[in-house]
C-alpha positions in Angstrom: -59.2 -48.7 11.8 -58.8 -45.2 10.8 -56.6 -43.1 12.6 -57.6 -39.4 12.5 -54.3 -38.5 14.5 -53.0 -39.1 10.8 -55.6 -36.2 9.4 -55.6 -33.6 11.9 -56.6 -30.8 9.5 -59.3 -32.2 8.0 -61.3 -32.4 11.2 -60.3 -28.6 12.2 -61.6 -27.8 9.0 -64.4 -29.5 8.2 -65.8 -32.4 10.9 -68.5 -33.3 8.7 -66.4 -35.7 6.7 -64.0 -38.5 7.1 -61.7 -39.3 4.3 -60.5 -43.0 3.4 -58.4 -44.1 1.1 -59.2 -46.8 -1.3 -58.8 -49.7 0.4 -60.8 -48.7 3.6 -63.5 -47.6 1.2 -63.4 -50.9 -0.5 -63.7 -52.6 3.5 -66.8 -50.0 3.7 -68.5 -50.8 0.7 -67.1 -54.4 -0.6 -67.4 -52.8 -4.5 -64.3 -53.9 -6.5 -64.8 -50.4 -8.0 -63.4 -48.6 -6.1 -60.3 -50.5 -5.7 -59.9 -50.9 -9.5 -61.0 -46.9 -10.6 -60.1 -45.2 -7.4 -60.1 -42.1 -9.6 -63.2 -42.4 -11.0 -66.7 -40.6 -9.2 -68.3 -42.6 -6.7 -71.4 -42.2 -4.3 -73.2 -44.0 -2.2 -75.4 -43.9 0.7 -74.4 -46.0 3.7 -76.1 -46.1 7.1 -73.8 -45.6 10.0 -74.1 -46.8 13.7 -72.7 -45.7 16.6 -72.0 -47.0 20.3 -75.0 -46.3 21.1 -76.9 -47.9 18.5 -78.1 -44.4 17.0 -77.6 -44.8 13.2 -76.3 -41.8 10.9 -75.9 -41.1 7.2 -72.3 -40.7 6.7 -72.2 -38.5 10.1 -69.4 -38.9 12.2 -70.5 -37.0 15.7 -68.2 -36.0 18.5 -64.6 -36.4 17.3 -61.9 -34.2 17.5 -58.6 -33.7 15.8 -56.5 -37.1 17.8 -59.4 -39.0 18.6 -59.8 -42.3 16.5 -62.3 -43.7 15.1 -63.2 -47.7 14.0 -64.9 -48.7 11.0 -66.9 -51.9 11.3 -68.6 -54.0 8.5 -71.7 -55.5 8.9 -73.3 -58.4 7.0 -76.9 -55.9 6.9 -78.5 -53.8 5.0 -81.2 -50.9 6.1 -84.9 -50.6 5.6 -83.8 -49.3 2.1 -80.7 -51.2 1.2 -78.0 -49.5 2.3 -75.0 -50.9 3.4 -74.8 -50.4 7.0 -71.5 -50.4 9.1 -70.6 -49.3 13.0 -68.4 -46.7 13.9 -67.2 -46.8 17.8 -65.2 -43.8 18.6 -62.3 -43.1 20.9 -61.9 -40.0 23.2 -58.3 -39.3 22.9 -57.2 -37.9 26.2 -56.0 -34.4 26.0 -53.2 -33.4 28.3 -52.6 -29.5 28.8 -50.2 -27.5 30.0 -50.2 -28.9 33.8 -50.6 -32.6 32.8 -48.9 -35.4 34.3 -50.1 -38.7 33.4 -46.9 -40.3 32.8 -45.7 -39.4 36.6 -47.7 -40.8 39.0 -46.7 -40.2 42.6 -49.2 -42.2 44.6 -52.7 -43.8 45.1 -55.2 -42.3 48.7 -58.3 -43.6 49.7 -59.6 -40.9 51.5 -60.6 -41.1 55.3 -62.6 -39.0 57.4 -59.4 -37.4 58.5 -59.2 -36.1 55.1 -62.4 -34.7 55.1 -63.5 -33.1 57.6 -65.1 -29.8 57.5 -62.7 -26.8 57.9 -60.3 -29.0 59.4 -59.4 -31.9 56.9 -56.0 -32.6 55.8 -53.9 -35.0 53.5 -51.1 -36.7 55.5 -48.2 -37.9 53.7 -45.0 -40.4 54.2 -41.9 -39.2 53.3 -41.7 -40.8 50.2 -45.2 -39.6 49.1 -43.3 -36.0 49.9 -39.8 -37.0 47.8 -42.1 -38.4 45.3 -44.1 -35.2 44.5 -41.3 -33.1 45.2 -38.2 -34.8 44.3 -36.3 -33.1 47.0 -33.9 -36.0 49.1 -34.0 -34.1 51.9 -37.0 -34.9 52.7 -36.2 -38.6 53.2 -32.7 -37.9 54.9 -33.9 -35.7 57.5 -37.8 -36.2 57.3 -37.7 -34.1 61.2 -36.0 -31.5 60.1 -38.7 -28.7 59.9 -39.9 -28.3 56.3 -42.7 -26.0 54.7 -43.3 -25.1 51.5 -46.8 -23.9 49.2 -47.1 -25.9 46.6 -49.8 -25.3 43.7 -52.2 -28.2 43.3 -54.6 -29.0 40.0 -58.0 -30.7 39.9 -59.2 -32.7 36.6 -60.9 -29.5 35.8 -57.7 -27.5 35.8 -58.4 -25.4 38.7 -55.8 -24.3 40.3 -55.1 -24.4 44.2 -52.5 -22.9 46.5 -51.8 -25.6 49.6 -49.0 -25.8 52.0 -47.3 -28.9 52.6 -45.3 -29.0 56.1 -44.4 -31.3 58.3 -44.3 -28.8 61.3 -46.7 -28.4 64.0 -49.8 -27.0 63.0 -53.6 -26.1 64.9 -55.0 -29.1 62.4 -51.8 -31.2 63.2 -50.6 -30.7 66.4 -48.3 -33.6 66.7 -46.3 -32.8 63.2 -45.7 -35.0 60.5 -46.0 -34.2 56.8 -49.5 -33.1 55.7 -51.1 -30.9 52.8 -53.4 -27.9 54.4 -54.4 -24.8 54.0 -56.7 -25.4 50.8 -57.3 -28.9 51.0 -60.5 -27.8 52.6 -61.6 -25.9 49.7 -60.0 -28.8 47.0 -62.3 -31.2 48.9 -65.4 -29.0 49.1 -65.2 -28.3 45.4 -64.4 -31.8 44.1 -67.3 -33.3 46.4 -64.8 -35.8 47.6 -65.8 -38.2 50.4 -64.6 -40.8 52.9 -64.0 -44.0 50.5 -63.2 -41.8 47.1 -59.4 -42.6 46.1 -57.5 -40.2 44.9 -54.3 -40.1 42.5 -51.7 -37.2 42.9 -49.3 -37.2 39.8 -45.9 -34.5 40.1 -46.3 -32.6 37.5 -43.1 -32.0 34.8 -43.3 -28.2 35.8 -43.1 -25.2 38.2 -45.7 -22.1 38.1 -44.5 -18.9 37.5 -42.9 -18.3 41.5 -41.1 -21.5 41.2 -43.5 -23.9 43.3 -43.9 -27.2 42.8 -47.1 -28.3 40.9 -49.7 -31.1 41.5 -52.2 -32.9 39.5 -54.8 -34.7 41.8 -57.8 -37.2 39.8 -60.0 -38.5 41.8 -62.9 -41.4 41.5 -65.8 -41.5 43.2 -67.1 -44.5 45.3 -69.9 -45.8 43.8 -73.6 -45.6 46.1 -74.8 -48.8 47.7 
């Protein structure tokens, strides 16, 4: 395997190339050369393959500095003898600035409760409330009345402004924790339905006024 996290530069500065170092060249091409003259000039053609089957002349397509990237040897030749091997690369993901991976809150399936038109909301148990906000009170008092906006992040980055309260509201009458006021437009956007589930991670930050931040992925029921 070659790792490119290991050679960052070179695929900033030029992606048309991917360095190796004698040995992986030697697991490339299986010529003792260049394992016993690794100094001396060497070329050759070699016929690459990717996931897709799509072969390449010493083209790597599609990576980025971090992703990684396998080498595999075949036991075949091309149409005009070149040694062919497979590369299969791997998307690296990228986390920005709001990221949260590491701190899953909880896991929704989303009802039709949750999305309905101009009316939809996201209820929440108390400890889906301590978990994204880390805040006890909400757990030792979960009646007393509590409101607070909090800023909420899509997989495309967008950012939203919601409130989360647990106080009596037109779309929740009866009370009890819930995330409104621009979960409408989050679930417009996002095309979310009744069946997708949803994944709201706490992010390791506040925005600039000090709110709580929110990373929401979602996946999307497949159609029967």
């Amino acid at each position: 395997m070659k790792d490119v996290t290991t050679n960052k530069g070179f695929m900033k500065k030029d992606p048309s190339i991917l360095p190796l170092s004698k040995d992986e060249a030697y697991c490339v091409t299986g010529n003792d050369r260049v394992m016993s003259h690794p100094d001396e000039s060497y070329s050759q053609l070699i016929t690459a393959y990717d996931a897709s089957n799509h072969p390449f002349l010493m083209t790597v397509h599609g990576v980025q500095a971090g992703d990684k990237v396998e080498l595999y040897k075949t036991d075949v030749r091309d149409e005009s003898r070149r040694r062919c091997f497979r590369i299969r690369c791997i998307k690296v993901e990228r986390e920005t600035k709001t990221s949260a991976r590491e701190n899953l809150a909880f896991v929704k399936v989303l009802t039709k409760e949750n999305t309905k038109a101009n009316s939809g909301i996201l209820r929440l148990g108390e400890h889906e409330v301590y978990a994204i906000t880390d805040e006890y009170q909400v757990l030792n008092c979960p009646d007393a009345p509590y409101t607070k906006m909090i800023k909420v992040y899509d997989p495309s980055d967008q950012a939203f402004l919601m409130m989360l309260t647990n106080e009596p509201v037109p779309e929740n009458p009866k009370g009890g924790f819930i995330i409104t006021r621009g979960w409408d437009s989050f679930v417009v956007l996002n095309n979310l339905m009744v069946g997708d589930a949803i994944e709201v991670y706490r992010a390791r930050m506040k925005d600039e006024s000090g709110r709580v931040c929110v990373r929401i992925r979602h996946f999307k029921v497949e159609p029967k």
